[in-house]
C-alpha positions in Angstrom: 14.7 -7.8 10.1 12.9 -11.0 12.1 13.7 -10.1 15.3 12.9 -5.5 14.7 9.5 -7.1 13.8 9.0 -9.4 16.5 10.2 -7.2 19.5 9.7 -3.5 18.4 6.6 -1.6 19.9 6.6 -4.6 22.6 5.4 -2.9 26.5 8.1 -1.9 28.4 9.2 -3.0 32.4 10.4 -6.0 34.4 7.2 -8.0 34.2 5.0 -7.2 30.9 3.0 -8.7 28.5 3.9 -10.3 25.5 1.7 -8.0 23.1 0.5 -4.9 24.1 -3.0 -4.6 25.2 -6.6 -3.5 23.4 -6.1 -0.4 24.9 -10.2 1.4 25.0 -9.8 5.1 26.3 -11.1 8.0 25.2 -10.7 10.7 28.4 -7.4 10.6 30.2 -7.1 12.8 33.8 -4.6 14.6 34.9 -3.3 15.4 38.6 -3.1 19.1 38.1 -4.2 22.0 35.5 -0.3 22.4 34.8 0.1 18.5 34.0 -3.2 19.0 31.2 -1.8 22.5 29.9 1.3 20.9 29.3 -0.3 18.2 27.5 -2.4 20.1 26.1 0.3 22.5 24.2 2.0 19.2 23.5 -1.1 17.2 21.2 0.3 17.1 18.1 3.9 15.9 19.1 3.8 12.3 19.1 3.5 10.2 22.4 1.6 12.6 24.4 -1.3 11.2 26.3 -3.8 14.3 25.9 -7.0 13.1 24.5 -7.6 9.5 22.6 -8.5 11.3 19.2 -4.6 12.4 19.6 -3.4 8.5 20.2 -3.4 6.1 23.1 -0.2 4.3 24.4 -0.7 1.5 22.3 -1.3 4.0 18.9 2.1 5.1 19.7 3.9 1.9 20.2 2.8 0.6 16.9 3.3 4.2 15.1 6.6 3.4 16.4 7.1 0.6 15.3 5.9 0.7 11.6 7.8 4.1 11.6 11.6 1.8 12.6 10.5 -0.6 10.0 10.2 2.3 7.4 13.3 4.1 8.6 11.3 6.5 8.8 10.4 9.8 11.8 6.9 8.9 12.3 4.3 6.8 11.7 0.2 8.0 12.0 -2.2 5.2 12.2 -5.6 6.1 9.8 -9.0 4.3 9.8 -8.1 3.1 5.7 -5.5 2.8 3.5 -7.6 5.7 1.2 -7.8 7.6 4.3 -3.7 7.4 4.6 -3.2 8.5 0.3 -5.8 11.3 1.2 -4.6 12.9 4.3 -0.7 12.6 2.7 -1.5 14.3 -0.1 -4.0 16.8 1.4 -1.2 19.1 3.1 0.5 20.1 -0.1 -2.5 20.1 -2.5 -3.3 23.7 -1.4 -5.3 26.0 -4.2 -3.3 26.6 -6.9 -0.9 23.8 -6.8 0.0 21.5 -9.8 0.4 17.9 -8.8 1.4 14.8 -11.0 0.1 11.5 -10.2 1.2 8.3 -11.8 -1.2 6.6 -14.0 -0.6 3.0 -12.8 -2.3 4.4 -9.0 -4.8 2.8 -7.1 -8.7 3.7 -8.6 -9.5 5.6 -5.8 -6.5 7.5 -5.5 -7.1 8.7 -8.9 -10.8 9.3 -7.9 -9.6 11.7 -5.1 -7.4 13.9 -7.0 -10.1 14.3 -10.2 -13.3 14.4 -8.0 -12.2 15.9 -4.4 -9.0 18.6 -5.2 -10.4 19.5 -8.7 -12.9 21.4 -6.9 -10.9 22.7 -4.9 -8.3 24.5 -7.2 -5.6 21.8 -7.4 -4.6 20.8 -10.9 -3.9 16.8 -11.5 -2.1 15.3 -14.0 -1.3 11.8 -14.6 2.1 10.5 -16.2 3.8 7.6 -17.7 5.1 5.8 -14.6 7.6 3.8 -17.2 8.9 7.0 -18.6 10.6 9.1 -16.6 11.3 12.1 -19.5 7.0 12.4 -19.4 7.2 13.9 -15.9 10.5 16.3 -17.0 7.9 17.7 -19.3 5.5 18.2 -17.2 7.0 19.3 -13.9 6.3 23.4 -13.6 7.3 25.5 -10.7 3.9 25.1 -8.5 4.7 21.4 -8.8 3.9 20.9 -5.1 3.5 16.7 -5.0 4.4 13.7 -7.2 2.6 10.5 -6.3 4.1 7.1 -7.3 2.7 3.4 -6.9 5.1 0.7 -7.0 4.6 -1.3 -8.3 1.6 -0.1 -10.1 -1.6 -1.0 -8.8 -3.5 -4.0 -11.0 -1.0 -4.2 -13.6 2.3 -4.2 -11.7 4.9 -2.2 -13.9 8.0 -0.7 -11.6 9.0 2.7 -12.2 12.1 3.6 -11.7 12.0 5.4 -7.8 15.1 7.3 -7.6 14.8 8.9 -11.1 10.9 9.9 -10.5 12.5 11.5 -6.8 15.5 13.1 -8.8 12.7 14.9 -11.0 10.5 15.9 -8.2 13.8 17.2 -6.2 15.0 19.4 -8.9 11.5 22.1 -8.3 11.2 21.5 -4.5 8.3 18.7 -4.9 7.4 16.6 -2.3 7.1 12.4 -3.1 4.2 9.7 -1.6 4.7 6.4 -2.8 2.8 3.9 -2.0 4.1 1.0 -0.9 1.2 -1.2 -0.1 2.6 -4.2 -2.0 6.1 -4.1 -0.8 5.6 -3.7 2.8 9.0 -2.3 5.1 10.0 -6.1 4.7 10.6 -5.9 0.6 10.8 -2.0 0.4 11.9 0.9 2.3 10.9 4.0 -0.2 12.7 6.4 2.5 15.9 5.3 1.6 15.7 6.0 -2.2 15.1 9.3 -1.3 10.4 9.1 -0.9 9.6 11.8 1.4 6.2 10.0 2.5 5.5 6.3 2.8 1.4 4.5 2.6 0.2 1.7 3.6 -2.9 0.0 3.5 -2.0 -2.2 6.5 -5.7 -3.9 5.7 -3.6 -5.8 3.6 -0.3 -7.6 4.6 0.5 -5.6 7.7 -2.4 -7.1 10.1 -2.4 -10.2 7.5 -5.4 -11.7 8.5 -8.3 -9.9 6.2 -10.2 -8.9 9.1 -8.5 -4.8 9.6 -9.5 -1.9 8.2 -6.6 0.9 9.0 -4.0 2.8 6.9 -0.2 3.9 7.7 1.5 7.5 6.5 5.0 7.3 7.3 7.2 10.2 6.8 10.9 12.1 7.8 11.1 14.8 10.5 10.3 17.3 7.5 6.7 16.0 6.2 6.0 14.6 9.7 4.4 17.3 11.5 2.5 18.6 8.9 0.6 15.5 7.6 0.4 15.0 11.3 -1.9 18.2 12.0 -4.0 18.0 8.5 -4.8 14.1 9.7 -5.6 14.9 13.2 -8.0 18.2 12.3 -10.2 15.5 10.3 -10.6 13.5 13.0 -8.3 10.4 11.2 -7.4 7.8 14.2 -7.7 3.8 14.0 -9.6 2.4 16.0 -8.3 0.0 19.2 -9.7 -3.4 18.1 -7.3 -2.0 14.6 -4.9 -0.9 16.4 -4.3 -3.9 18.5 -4.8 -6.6 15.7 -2.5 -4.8 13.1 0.4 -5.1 16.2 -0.4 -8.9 16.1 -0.6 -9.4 13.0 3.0 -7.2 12.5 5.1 -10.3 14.7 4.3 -12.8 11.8 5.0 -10.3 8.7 8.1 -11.1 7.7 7.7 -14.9 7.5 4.7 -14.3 6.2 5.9 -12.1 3.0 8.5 -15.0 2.5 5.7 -17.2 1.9 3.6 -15.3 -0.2 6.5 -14.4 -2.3 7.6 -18.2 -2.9 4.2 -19.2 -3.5 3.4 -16.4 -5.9 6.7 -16.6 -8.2 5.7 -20.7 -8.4 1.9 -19.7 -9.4 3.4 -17.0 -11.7 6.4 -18.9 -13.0 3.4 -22.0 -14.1 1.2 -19.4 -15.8 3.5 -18.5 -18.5 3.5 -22.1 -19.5 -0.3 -22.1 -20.3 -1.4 -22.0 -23.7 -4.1 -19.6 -22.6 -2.3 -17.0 -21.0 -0.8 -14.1 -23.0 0.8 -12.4 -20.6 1.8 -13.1 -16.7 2.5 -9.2 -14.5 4.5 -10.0 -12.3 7.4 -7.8 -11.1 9.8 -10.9 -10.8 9.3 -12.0 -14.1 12.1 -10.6 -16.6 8.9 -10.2 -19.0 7.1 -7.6 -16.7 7.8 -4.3 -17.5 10.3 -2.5 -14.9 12.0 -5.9 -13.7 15.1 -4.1 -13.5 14.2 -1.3 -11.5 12.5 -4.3 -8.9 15.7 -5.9 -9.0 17.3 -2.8 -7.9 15.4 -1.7 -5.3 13.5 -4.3 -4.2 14.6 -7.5 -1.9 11.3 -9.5 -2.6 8.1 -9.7 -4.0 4.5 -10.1 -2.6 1.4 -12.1 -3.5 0.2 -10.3 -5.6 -0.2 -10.4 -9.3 -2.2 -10.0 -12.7 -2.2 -12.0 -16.4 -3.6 -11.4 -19.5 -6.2 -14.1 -20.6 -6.5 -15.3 -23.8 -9.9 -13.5 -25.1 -13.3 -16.3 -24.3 -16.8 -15.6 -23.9 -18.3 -14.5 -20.6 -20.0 -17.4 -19.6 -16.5 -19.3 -20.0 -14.8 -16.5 -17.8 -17.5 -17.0 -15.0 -16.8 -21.1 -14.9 -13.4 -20.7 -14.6 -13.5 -18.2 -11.7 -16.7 -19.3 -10.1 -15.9 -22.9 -10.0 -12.7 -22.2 -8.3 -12.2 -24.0 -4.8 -9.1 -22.7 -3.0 -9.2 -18.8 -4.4 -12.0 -16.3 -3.2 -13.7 -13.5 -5.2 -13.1 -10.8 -3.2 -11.7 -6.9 -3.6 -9.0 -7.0 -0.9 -5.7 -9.0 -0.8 -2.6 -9.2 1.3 -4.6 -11.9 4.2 -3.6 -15.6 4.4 -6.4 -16.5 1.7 -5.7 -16.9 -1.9 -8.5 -14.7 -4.2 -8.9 -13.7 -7.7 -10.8 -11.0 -9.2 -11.5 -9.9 -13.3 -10.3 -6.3 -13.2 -10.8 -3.3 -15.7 -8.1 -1.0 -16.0 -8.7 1.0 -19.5 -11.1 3.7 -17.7 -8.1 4.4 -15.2 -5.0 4.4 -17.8 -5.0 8.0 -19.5 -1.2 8.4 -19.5 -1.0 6.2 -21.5 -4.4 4.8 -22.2 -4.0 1.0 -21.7 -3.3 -0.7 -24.7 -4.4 -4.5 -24.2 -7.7 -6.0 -25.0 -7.4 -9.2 -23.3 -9.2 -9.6 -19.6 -6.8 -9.0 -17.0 -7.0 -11.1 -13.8 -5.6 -10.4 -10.6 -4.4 -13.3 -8.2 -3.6 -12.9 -4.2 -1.6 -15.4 -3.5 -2.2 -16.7 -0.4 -0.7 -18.9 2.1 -1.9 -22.1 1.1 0.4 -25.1 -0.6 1.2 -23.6 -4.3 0.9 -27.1 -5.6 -2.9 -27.0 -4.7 -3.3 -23.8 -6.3 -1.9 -24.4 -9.3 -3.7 -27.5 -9.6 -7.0 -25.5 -8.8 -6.1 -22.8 -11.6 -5.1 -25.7 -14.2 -8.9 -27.2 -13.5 -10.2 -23.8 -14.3 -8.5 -23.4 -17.4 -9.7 -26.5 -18.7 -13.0 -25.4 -17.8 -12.7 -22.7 -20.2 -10.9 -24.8 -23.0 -14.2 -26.9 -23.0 -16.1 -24.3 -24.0 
């Protein structure tokens, strides 16, 4: 995998550079009518050079090259990693259709399908991610979509992949999962049978927290279509993403290594704490669907929640705010470690959520585990003192 993610996507010739370069265009001339009409009839295939909104030559090399890490047709670069769950789900949420969404999604995911395609004439509902027999029941025949996170987002459980594909298979549905957390490095969802990969490659694609642009890769079948839907909005990264997300790509793999190390250690230490109930990490016999990660998974990322011991409010904002190597900050997947409080009862119908403890969320960064573990202990203790 090292060297597909060091030298795919790289410029072609005898003398080139080493990355590809900010490529700013937004007209591109042509030396005759028939060389534009071509072109023209040709937009929506990928790698044709028609108008920037289409893609540049740099869009396509990295499209490329996320798409060979996925195994998958194509690849379409997106200004956000909402903007890549929307537009892959907008092609088969047409009026009428029944979709079923995983309860464990990301918030706004779940936002999206309530507030946007309710409206509209699409019907959501949610299901057990950990129970495969709840979407049996509720599969119809205008099941258009299933939508899986894995593994689920905030509180980490694994579904099982293949069986939740099986199901979706057996009335013509189409599958998104996405695989955010996992990256191509840890997870290929293609080859378990996922019709259509996301990414927020915000997160450990570009690797530096300093990106906003989302990935929908797909087989030759879902390919075109998402393609067309996500181009008549006007969805397109930007250069500056386009070119830092290909930098950021050469260092992913060792990157992910790291996190993964670091996290298990940080993880692994937290169930030893008196006041820790419960650590969610996929890794961890404990969490639910460690078998199906074991399975189908070859690593694990950064990221990760526990359950806290119940303590007052003030005690909860000295242990986080007094923190000196983790940041409070929404995002994850950059070389910074960061926590965050989370509440996940308004977004867990299916079934409702059933712990009262406060769930915290770590990013595990790339810093020496040892010092973050000693940061978190000093925390703790700030909380015992209370």
């Amino acid at each position: 995998m090292t060297d597909d993610v060091i030298h795919i996507g790289r410029p072609k010739g005898r003398v080139r550079p080493v990355n590809f370069p900010l490529d700013f265009a937004s007209t591109y001339i042509f030396d005759s009518l028939a060389d534009y009409e071509a072109a023209r009839k040709a937009r929506f295939d990928k790698g044709t050079l028609n108008y920037a909104r289409y893609g540049t030559e740099s869009t396509f090399a990295l499209e490329d090259a996320i798409a060979q890490l996925e195994g998958g047709f194509g690849a379409i670069a997106v200004s956000s990693g909402l903007a890549a769950i929307t537009m892959a789900i907008l092609p088969f949420a047409t009026p009428g259709a029944h979709i079923l969404v995983a309860n464990s999604v990301y918030g706004p995911t779940r936002s999206f399908c309530i507030d946007v395609l309710g409206p509209l004439g699409v019907e959501t509902e949610f299901f057990d991610p950990m129970d495969v027999a709840s979407i049996n029941r509720l599969l119809r025949p205008a099941t258009r979509l299933v939508v899986l996170e894995a593994p689920g987002s905030n509180t980490f459980e694994v579904p099982d992949i293949r069986a939740f594909v099986a199901a979706a298979k057996s009335v013509g549905a189409i599958t998104i999962l996405d695989n955010t957390w996992s990256t191509p490095i840890f997870l290929k969802p293609l080859s378990l049978g996922v019709d259509v990969s996301v990414h927020s490659g915000s997160k450990y694609l570009s690797g530096h927290s300093d990106v906003m642009i989302g990935f929908i890769v797909a087989g030759e079948a879902c390919y075109h279509r998402i393609r067309r839907i996500t181009l008549a909005f006007g969805e397109r990264a930007s250069p500056a993403e386009i070119f830092l997300t290909a930098r950021g790509l050469r260092t992913l793999e060792v990157r992910m290594k790291r996190h993964d190390a670091s996290a298990r250690a940080v993880a692994e230490w937290l169930t030893g704490h008196p006041l820790i109930e419960k650590v969610l990490h996929p890794a961890l016999p404990s969490c639910p669907g460690h078998d199906n990660w074991r399975r189908d998974f070859s690593g694990s990322a950064g990221v990760f929640s526990f359950l806290m011991a119940p303590c007052p409010k003030a005690a909860l904002h000295d242990f986080v705010d007094g923190l000196e190597l983790f940041g409070i900050g929404l995002s994850w997947g950059g070389f910074e470690s960061l926590i965050l409080p989370a509440d996940v009862a308004a977004a867990r119908t299916a079934p409702p959520w059933p712990h009262a403890s406060q769930l915290i969320r770590l990013s595990i960064g790339l810093e020496d585990p040892a010092g973050l573990i000693a940061d978190l202990e000093a925390g703790l203790a700030r909380i015992e003192r209370h």
